[in-house]
PAGU-822060 format. One record per residue (C-alpha): residue in one letter; x, y, z; residue number from 1. Coordinates in steps of 0.001 Angstrom, whole numbers, plus 500000, padded with zeros to 6 digits. Layout:
@resn: A; X: X; Y: Y; Z: Z; resi: NUM .
...
//
This chain:
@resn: X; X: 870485; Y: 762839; Z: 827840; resi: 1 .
@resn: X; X: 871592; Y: 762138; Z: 824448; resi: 2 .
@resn: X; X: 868392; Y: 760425; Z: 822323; resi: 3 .
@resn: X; X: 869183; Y: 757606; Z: 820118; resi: 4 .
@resn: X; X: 868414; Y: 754318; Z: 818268; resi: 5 .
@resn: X; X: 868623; Y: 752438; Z: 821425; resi: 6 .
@resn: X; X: 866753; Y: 754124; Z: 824180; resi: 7 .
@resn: X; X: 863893; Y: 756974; Z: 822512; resi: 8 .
@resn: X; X: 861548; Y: 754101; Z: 823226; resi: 9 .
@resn: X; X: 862396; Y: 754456; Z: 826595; resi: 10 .
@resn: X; X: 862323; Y: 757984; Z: 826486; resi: 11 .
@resn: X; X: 859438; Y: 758187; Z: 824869; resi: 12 .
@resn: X; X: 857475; Y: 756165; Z: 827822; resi: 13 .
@resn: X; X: 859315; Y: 758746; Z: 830568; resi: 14 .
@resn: X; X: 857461; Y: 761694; Z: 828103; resi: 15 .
@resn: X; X: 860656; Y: 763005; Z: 826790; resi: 16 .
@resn: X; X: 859573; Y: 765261; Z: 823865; resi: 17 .
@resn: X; X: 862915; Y: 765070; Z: 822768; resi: 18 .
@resn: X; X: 861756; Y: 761392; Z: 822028; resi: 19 .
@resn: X; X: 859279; Y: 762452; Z: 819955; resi: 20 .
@resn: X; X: 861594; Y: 764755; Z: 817813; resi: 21 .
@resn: X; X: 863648; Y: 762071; Z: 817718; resi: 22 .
@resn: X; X: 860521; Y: 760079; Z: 816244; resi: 23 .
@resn: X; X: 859382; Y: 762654; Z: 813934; resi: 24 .
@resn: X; X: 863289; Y: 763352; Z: 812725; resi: 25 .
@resn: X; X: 864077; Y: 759477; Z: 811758; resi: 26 .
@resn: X; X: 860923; Y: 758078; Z: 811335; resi: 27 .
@resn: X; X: 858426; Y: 760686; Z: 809841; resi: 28 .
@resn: X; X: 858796; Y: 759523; Z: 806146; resi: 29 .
@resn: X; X: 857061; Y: 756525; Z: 807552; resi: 30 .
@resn: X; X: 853854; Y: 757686; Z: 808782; resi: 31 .
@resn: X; X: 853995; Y: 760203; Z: 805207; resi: 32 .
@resn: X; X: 853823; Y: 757498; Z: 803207; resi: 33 .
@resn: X; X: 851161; Y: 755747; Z: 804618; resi: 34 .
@resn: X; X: 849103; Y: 759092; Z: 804892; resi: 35 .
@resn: X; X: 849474; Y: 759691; Z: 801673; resi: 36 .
@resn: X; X: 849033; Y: 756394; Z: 800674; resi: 37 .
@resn: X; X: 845530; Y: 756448; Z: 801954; resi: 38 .
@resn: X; X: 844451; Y: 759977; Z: 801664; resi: 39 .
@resn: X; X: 845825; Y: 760726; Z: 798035; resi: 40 .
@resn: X; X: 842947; Y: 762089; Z: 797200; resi: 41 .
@resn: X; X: 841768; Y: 763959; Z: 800254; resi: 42 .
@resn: X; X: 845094; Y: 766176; Z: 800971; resi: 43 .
@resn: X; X: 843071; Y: 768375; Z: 803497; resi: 44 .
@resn: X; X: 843535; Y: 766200; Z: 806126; resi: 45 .
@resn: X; X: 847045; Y: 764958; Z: 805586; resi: 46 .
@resn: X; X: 847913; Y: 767357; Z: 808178; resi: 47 .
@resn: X; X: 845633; Y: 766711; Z: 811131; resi: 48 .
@resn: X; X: 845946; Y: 763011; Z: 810376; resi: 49 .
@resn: X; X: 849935; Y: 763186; Z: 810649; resi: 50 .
@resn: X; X: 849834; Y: 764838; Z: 813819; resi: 51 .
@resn: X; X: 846603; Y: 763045; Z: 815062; resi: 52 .
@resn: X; X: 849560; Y: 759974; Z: 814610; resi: 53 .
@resn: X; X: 851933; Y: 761636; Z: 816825; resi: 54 .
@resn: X; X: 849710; Y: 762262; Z: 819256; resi: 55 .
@resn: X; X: 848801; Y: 758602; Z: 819243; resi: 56 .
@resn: X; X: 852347; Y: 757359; Z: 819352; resi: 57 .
@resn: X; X: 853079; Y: 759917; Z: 821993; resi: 58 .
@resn: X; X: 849595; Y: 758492; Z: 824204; resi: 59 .
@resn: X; X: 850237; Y: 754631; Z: 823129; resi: 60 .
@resn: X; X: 854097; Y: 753904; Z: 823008; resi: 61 .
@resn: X; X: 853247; Y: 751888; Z: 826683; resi: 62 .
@resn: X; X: 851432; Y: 749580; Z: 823920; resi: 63 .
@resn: X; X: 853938; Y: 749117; Z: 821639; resi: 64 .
@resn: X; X: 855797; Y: 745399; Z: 822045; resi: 65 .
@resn: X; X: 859094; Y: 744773; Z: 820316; resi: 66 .
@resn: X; X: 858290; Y: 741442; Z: 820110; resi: 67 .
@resn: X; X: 855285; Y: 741454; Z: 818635; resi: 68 .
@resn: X; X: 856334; Y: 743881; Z: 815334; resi: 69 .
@resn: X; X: 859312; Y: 746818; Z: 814862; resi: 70 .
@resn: X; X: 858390; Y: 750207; Z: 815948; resi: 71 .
@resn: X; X: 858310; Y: 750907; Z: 812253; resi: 72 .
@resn: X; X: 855307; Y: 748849; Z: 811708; resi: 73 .
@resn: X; X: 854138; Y: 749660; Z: 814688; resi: 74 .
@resn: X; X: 853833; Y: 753249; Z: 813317; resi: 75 .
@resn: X; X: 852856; Y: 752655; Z: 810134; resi: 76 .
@resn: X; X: 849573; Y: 750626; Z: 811401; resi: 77 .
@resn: X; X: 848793; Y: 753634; Z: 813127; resi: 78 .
@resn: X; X: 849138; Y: 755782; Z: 810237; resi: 79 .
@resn: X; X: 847115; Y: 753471; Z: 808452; resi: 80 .
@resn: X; X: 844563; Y: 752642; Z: 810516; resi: 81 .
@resn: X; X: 844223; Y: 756708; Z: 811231; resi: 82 .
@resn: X; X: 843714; Y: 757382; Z: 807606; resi: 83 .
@resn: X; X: 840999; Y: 754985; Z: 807367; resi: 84 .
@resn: X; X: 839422; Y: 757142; Z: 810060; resi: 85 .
@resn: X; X: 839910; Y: 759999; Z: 808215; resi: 86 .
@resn: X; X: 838382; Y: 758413; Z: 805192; resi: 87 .
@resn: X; X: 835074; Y: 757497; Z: 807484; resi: 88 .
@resn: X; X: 835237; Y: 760838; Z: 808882; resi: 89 .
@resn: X; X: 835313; Y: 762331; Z: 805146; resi: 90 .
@resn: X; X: 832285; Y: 760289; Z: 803661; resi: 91 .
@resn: X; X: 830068; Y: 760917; Z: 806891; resi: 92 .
@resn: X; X: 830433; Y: 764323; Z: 806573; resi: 93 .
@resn: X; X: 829916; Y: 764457; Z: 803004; resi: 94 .
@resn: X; X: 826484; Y: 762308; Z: 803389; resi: 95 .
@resn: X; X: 825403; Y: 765137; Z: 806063; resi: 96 .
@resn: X; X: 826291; Y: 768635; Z: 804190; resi: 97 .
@resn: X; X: 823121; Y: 770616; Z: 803240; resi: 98 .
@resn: X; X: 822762; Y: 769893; Z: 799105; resi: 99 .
@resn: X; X: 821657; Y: 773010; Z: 798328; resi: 100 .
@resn: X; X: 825002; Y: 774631; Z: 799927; resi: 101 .
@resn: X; X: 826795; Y: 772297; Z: 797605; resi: 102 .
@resn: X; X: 828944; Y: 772789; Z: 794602; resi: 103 .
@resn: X; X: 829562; Y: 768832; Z: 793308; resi: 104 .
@resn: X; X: 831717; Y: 768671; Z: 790915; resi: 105 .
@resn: X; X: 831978; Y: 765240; Z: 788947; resi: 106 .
@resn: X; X: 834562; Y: 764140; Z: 790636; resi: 107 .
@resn: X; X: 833294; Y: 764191; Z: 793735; resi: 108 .
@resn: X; X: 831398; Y: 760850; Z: 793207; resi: 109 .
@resn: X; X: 834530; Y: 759148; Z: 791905; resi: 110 .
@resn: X; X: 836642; Y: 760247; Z: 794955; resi: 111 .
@resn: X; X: 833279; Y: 758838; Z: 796889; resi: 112 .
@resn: X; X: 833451; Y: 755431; Z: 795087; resi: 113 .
@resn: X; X: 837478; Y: 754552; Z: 795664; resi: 114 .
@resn: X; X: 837224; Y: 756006; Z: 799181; resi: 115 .
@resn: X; X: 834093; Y: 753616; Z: 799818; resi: 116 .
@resn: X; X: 835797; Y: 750691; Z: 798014; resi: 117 .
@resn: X; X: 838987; Y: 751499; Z: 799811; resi: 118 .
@resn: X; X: 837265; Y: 751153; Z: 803241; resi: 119 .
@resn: X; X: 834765; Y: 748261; Z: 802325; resi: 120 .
@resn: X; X: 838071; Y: 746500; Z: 801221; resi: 121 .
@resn: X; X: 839635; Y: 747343; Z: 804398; resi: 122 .
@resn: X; X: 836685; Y: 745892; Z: 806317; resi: 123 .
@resn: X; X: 836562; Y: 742622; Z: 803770; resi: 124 .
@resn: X; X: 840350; Y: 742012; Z: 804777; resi: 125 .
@resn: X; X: 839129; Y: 741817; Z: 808297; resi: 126 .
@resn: X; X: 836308; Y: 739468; Z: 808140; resi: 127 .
@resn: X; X: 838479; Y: 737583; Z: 806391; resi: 128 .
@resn: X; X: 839261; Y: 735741; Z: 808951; resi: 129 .
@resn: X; X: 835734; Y: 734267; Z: 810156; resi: 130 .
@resn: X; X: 833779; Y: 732067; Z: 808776; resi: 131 .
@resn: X; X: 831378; Y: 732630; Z: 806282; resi: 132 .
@resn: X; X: 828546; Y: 732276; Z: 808358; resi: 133 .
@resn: X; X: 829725; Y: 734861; Z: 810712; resi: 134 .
@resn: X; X: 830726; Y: 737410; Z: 808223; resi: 135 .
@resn: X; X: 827420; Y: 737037; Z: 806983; resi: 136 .
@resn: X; X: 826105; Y: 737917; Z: 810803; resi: 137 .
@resn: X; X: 828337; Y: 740986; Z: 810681; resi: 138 .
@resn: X; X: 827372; Y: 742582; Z: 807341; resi: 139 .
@resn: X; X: 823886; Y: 742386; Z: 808366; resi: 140 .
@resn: X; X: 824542; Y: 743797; Z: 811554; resi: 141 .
@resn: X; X: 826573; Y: 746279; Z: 811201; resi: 142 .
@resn: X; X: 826150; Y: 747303; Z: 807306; resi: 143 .
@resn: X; X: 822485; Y: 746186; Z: 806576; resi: 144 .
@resn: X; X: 821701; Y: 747593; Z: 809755; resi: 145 .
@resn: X; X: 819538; Y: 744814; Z: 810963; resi: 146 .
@resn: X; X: 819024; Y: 743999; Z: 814573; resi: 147 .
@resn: X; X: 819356; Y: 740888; Z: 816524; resi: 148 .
@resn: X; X: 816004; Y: 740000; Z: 816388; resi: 149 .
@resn: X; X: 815731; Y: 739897; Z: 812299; resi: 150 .
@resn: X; X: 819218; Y: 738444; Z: 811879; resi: 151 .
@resn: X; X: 817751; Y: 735779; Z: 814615; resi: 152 .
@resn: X; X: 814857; Y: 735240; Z: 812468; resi: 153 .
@resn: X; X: 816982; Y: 735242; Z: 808665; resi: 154 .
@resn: X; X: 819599; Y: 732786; Z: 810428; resi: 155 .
@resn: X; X: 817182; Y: 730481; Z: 812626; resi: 156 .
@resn: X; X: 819987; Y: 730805; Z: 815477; resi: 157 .
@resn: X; X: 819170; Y: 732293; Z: 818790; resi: 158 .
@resn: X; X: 819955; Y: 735632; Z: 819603; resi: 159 .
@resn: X; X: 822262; Y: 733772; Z: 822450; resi: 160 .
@resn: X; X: 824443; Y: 732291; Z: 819749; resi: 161 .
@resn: X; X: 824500; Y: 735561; Z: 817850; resi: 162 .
@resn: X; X: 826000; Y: 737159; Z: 820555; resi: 163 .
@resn: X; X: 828206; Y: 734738; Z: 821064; resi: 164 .
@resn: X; X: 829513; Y: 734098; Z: 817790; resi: 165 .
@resn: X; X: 829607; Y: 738437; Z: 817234; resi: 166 .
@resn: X; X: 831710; Y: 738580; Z: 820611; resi: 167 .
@resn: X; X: 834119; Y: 735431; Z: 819727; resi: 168 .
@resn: X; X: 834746; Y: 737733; Z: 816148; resi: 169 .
@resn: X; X: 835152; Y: 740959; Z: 817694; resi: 170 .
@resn: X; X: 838072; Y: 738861; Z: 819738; resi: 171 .
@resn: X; X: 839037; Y: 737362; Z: 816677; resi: 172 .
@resn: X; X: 839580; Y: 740890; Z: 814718; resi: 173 .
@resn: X; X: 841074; Y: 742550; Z: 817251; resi: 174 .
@resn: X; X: 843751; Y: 739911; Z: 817580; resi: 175 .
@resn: X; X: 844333; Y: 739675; Z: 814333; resi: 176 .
@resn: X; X: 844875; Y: 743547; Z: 814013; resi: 177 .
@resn: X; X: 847274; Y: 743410; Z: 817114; resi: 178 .
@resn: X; X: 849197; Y: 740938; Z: 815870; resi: 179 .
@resn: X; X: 849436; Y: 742061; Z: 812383; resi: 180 .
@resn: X; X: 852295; Y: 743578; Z: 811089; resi: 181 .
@resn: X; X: 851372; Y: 746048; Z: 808344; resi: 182 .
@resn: X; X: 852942; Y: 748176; Z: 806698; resi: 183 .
//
């Protein structure tokens, strides 16, 4: 079977690699420029990171709704989204390496500082859309690293209605990320 336009969705969802060639032939500059977009400065992983978002189109297509976004969104929030893990994955690692094994060079803390703003600007766009008293909750939860109990104490609310207003933004964010079209 001939793959086109119309049915490598299809295929894709029957596990046609030919799908995915099909994928990485017409819609590859795609995921590039959101790679590269986001990990400009760290090209080591460009190349994991692309195929880490083949792999995740290949495992997730059965997710993908035309009527939500295009596939090329679709694809690019995946790109995006991966590079932000790569970012995380970059900046924890860097935190853990041995100092004495380490040749810093200046830079270094620059690339630190933009990859940190990058990702606390990423995470600011998401709490966006809570309240202010519940992005408050979150930072200290999951930034400040404070627990229930001190966050219960700081806010006067019970720990009930902490849970309750960190589950109903948890719903919130990941609805807003599903239905977001980004590019």
């Amino acid at each position: 079977m001939k793959i086109s336009e119309d049915n490598f969705i299809e295929q894709l969802k029957d596990k046609n690699e030919k799908a995915l060639e099909f994928v990485i032939d017409n819609y590859a500059w795609i995921l590039k420029t959101v790679i590269k977009k986001h990990l400009f400065h760290l090209m080591d992983f460009y190349e994991e990171c692309m195929n880490d978002c083949l792999l995740a189109i290949w495992e997730n297509i059965n997710y993908y709704n035309p009527e939500k976004s295009s596939f090329k969104n679709w694809i690019g929030g995946i790109a995006k989204y991966k590079s932000i893990d790569y970012i995380r994955k970059y900046l924890k690692n860097s935190e853990n390496e041995n100092i004495e094994d380490l040749v810093i060079p200046i830079e270094d803390n620059s690339l630190k500082e933009i990859l940190e703003a990058e990702v606390r600007e990423e995470v600011e766009k998401m709490l966006h859309n809570l309240s202010e008293e519940d992005r408050v909750i979150f930072r200290e939860l999951y930034f400040e690293n404070k627990n229930i109990s001190e966050i219960s104490k700081d806010t006067g609310l019970s720990k009930e209605v902490l849970y309750n207003r960190l589950s109903r933004g948890k719903k919130k964010i990941r609805s807003k990320i599903k239905t977001k079209e980004v590019l």
